[in-house]
C-alpha positions in Angstrom: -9.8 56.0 199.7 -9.0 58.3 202.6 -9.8 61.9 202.6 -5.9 62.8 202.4 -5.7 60.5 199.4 -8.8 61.7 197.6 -8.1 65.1 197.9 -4.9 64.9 197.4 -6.2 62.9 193.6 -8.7 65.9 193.1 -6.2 68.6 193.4 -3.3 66.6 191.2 -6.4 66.2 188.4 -7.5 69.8 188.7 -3.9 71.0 188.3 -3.4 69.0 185.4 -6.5 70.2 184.1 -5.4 73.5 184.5 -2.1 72.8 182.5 -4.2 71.5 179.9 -6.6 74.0 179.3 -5.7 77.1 177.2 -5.3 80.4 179.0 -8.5 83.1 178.5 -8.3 86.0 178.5 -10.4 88.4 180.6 -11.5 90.1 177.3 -11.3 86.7 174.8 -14.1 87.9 172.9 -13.0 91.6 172.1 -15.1 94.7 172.5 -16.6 95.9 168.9 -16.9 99.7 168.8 -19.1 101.2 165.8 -17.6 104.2 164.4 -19.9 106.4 162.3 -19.5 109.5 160.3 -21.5 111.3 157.2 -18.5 112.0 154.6 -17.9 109.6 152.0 -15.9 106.6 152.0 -13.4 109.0 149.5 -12.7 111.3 152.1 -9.8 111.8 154.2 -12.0 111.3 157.3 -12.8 107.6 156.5 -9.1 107.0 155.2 -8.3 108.2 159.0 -10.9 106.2 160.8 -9.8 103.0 158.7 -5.8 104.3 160.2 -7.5 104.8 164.0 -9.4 101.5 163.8 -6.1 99.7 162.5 -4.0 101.9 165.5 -7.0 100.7 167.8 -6.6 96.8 167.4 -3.0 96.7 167.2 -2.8 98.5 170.6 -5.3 97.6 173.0 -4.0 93.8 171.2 -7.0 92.9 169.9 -9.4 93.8 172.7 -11.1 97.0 171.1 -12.3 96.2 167.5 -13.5 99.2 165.8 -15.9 98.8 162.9 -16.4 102.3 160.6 -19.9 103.5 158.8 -19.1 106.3 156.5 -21.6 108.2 154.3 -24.2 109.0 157.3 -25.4 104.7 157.0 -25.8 104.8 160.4 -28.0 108.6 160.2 -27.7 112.0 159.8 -25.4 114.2 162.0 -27.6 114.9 165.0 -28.8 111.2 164.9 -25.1 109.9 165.6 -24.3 111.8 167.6 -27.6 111.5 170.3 -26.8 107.7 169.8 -23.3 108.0 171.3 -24.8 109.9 173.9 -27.3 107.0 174.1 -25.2 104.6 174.1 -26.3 102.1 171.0 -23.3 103.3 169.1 -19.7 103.8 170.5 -18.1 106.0 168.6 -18.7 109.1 165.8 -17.4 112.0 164.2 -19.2 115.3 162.6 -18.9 119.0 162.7 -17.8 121.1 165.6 -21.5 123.1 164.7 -23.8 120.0 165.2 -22.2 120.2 169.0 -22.6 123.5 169.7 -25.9 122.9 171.0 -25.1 120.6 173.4 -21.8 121.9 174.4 -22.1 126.2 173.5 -18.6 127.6 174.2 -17.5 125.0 171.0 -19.1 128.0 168.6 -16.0 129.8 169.2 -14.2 127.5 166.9 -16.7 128.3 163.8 -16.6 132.5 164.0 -15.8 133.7 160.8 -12.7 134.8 160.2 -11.4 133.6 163.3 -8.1 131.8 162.6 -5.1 133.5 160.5 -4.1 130.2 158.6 -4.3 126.2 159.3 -1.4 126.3 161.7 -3.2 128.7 163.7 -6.2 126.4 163.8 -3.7 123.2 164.9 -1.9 125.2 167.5 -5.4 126.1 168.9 -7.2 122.5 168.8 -3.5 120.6 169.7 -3.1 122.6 172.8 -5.0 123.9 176.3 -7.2 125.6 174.2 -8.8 122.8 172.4 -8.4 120.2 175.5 -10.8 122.8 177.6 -13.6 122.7 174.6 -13.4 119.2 174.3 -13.9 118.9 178.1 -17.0 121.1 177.3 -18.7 117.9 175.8 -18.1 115.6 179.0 -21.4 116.6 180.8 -23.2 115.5 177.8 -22.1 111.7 177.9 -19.3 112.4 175.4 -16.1 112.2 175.7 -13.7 113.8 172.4 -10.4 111.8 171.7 -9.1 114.9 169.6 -10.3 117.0 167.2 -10.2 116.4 163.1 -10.1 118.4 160.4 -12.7 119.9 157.4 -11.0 122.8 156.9 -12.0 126.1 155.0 -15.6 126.6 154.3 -16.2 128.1 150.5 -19.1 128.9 148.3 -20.8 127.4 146.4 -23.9 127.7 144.7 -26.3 127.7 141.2 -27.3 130.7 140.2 -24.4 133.6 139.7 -20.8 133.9 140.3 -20.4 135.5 143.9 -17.7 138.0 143.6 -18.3 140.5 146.4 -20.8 140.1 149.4 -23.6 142.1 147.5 -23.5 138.4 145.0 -24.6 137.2 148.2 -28.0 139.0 148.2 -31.5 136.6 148.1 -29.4 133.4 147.4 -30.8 130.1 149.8 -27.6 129.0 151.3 -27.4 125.7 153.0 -25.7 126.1 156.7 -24.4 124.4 159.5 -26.7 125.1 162.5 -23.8 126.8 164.4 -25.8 130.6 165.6 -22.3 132.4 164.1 -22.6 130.8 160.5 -26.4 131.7 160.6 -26.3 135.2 161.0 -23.2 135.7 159.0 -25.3 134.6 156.1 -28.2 136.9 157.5 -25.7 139.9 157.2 -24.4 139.3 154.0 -28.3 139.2 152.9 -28.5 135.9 152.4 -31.1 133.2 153.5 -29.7 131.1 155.6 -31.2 127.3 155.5 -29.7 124.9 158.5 -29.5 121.3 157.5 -27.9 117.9 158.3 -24.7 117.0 155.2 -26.5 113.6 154.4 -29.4 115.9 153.1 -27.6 118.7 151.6 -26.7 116.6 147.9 -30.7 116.0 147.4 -31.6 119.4 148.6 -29.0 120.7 145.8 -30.1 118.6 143.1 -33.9 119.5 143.4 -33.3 123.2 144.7 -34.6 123.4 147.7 -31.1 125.4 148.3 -29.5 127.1 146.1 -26.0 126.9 147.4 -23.7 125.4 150.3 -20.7 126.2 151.9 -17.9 123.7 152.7 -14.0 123.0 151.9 -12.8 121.9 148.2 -11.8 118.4 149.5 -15.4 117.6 150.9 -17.1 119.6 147.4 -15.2 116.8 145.2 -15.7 114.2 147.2 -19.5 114.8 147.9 -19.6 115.5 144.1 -21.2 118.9 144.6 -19.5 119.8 141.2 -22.6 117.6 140.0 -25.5 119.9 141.5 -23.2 123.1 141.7 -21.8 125.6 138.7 -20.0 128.1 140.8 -17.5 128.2 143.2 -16.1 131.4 145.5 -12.7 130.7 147.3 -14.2 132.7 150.2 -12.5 130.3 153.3 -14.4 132.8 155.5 -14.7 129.8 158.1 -12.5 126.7 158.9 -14.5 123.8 160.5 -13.3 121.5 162.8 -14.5 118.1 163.7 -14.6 116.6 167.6 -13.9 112.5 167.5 -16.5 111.3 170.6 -17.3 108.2 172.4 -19.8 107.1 174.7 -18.6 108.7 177.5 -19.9 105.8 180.1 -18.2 103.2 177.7 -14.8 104.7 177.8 -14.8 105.6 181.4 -15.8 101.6 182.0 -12.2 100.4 180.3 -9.0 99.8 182.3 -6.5 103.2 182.4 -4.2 101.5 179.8 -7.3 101.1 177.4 -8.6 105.0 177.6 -4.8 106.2 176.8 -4.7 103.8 174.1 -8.2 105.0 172.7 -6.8 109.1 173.1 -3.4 108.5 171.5 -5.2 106.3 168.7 -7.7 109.2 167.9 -4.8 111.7 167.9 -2.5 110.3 165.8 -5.5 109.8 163.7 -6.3 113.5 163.5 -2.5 114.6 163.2 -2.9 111.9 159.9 -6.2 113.6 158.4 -4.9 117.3 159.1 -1.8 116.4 156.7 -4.1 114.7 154.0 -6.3 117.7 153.9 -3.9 120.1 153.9 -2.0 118.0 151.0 -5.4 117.6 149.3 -6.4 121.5 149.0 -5.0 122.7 145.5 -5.4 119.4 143.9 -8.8 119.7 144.6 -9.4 122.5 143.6 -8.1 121.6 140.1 -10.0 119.2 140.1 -13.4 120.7 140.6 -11.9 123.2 138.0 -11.5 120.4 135.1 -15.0 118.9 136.3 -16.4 122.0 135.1 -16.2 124.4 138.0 -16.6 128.5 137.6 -14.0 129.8 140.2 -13.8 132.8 141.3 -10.5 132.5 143.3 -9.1 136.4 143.6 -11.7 137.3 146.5 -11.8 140.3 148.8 -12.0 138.8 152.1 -11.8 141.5 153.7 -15.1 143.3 152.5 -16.8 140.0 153.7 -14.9 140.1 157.0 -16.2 143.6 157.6 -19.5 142.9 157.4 -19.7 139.4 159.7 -16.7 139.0 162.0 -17.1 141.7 164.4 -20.8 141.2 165.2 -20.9 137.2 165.2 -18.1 137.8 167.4 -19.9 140.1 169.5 -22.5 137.7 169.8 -20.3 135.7 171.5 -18.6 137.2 173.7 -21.9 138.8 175.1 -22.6 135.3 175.8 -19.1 134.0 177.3 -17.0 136.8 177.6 -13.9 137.7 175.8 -11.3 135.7 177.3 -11.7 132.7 175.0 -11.4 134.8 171.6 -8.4 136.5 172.9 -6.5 133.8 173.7 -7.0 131.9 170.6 -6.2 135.4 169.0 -2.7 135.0 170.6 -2.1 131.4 170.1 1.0 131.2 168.0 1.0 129.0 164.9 
């Protein structure tokens, strides 16, 4: 066979070869992304990562499987979060406070008293204001989608009915670790008692705290009516939540990919925010029929004088004032 012939044979086989052989994708096998959080599989933050995993496959078309770990299975708070970072898990979502550390200017968003209602709190985190904090994260190998909801932080605890900051006095309160909800608590003569949310039910239960602090939706679906008689509808904080991924991981996928991952986690959070916000009476209710005392008629401003102005001062020793002023203006 000439060398015309036979490579004219090897090309005619290899084209028909081609034609034959299903097309492959460069990503055939898709990427799975672990997605961890500590709240229980009844709360609105896994009905939302179940929604953003479901958003995720249907548009990067199958190449970015997400795969979600509720109820801290994957550890506790700081643990997910330094594995992001790490890099043995993609994906995880927990308190604004447990990021303060790594990223300080976030512990604006947890001064008491700092936003007027929740659409004060979404204008803030929707806009410029909450795309420079979560920019803040970037030089520690995170990078935040958007920003989720927990809401308004109230009291709870086992020992008396907390009426007026003096009810306050001696009581072991169970805290984020974010420096502005620490020395709130110290003002109001508490003793503060920083700890991760996977803990807090056990340290409740035997009384190693006596009390916690935390929104109506997350007290029913932790079941802290179980290890809790008393309830004060103090909302003297509203928490926030930053959805991060590896940083490295994201900036490795193709442009389309990383807008797909953003507008996924965003729609997400717009998702959760409406859930909570729907979720807030009946919940309360709720915790009231499982045997909940409520104080619900609460002077928030005697407790506002006592912490806002110094935990804000605090702050803005530390940063300036620029940031609190401007979320001050931010129209709802």
């Amino acid at each position: 066979m000439s060398g015309i012939t036979r490579r004219t044979v090897l090309a005619g086989a290899a084209a028909a070869a081609a034609v034959a052989a299903p097309y492959v994708s460069a990503h055939a096998a898709p990427m799975r992304w672990r997605f961890a959080h500590p709240h229980p599989e009844s709360d609105s933050w896994q009905k939302a990562a179940l929604k953003f995993a479901e958003l995720v496959k249907e548009r990067t078309k199958g190449e970015i499987e997400v795969q979600v770990f509720p109820n801290g299975v994957l550890g506790n708070d700081p643990t997910i979060i330094n594995a992001v970072r790490g890099g043995s898990l993609e994906i995880c979502l927990t308190g604004n406070p447990f990021f303060t550390g790594l990223a300080p200017k976030l512990n604006v968003l947890d001064l008491p008293f700092l936003f007027r209602d929740r659409k004060h709190a979404a204008a803030v985190l929707d806009g410029p204001i909450g795309d420079s904090l979560r920019k803040e994260l970037e030089g520690s190998g995170l990078k935040a989608l958007a920003t989720w909801d927990i809401g308004w932080r109230n009291l709870t605890n086992n020992r008396r009915a907390v009426n007026t900051p003096e009810d306050l006095k001696g009581l072991k309160i169970r805290t984020t670790p974010n420096p502005a909800h620490i020395k709130a608590f110290q003002l109001l003569g508490a003793v503060p008692t920083p700890m991760a949310f996977t803990e807090l039910f056990t340290a409740l239960e035997v009384g190693s705290v006596d009390g916690q602090e935390n929104p109506t939706t997350l007290i029913l679906n932790a079941k802290f009516y179980e290890v809790q008689k008393h309830l004060t509808m103090s909302q003297h904080a509203f928490t926030t939540g930053p959805l991060t991924v590896n940083k490295g991981k994201f900036e490795a996928l193709s442009p389309e990919l990383q807008k797909a991952l953003v507008e996924c986690g965003r729609e997400a959070a717009r998702l959760q925010w409406a859930m909570n916000a729907d979720s807030e009476a009946s919940s309360l209710a709720e915790l009231k029929a499982k045997g909940m005392q409520v104080v619900e008629k609460v002077d928030r401003d005697a407790f506002a004088k006592i912490v806002a102005e110094e935990t804000r001062k605090d702050f803005v020793e530390k940063f300036g004032p620029e940031l609190p002023k401007q979320i001050d203006a931010a129209a709802a």
